[in-house]
N, C-alpha and C positions, 0 to 999 in steps of 0.2 A: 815483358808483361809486368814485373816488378818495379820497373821504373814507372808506368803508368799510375801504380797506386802511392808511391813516393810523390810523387809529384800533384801538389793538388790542383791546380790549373789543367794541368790535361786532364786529370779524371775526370772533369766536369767539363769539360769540351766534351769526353768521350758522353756523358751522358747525355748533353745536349742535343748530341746529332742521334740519337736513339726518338725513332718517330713513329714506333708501334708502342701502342699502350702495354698489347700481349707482351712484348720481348722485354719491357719495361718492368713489367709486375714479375717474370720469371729472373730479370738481373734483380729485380731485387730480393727476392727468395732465395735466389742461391746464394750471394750476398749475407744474408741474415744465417743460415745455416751455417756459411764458410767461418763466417766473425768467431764461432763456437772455436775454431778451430786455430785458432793467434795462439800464439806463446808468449801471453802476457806475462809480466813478472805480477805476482801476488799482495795486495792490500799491505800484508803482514811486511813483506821483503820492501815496499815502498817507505814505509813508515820507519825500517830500520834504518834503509838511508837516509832518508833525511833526518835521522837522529845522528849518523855518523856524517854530516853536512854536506852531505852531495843534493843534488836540486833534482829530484823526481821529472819536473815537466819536462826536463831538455831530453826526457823519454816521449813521455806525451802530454802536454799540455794539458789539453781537456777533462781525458781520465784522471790525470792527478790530482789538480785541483780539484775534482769532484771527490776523490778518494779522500783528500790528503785534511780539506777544510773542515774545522770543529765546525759541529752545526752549533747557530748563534740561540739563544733561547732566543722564541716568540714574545715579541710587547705582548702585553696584556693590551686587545682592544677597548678602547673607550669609546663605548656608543652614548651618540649625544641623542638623548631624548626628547630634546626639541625639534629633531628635524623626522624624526618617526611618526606613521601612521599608525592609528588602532582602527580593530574592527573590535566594535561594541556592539555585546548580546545584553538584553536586556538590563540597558542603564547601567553597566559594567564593560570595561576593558577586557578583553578574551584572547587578544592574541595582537602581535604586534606583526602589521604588513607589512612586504619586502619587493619591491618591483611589479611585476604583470600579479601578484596577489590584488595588490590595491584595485584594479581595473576590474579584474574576475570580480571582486567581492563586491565591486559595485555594480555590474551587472546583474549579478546576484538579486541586486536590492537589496544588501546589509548595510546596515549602517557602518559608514565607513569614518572617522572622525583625525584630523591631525593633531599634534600633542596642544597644542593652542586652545583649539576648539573644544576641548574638554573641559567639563568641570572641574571645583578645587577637587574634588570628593574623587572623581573619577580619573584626575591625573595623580593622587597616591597610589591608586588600583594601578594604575599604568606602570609606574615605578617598580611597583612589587614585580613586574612581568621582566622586567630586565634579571 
């Protein structure tokens, strides 16, 4: 049985040939509960090897790397205001659309307006919405 889960090519034959949805949903249930039960080595114990040069992944790949990787800061998004939609409440910018918004608010019957189509006056109002 151990070698089954060592081996990835046959676990995935094994799950292959599994052709009940029910037997399906209950491997993978027991699956999820059994995983609690690994003798993993600890966040803390990875990080110290690889401070003393040994390579974490040649344990596990996947988990380490997820453990082991600085998260990178986030870019600051730049939204280009020329390619945004507004919905304009009376003779002002109100809120800036996004996808299935734009469609709704024109069913609606709001005035719905792209940054072009606005006035000078009403694309600073637009600005300030960013």
């Amino acid at each position: 049985m151990k070698a089954l889960f060592l081996e990835k090519e046959a676990l995935k034959r094994f799950f292959k040939s599994i052709d009940n949805p029910f037997e399906a949903i209950t491997i993978k249930m027991n699956l999820m509960d059994a995983l609690n039960e690994l003798n993993l080595p600890s966040e803390k114990l990875l990080s110290i090897w690889e401070q003393e040069g040994f390579d974490p992944s040649l344990i596990s790949p996947k988990r380490t790397s997820k453990i082991l990787k600085e998260k990178k800061p986030r870019k600051p998004r730049k939204i280009n205001i020329e390619s945004r939609t507004f919905l304009v409440v009376d003779d002002e910018p109100i809120k800036i659309l996004i996808g299935r918004a734009v469609k709704s608010e024109q069913e609606r019957g709001s005035l719905v307006l792209k940054y072009q189509e606005l006035t000078d006056q009403q694309q600073q109002a637009a600005k300030k919405l960013l």
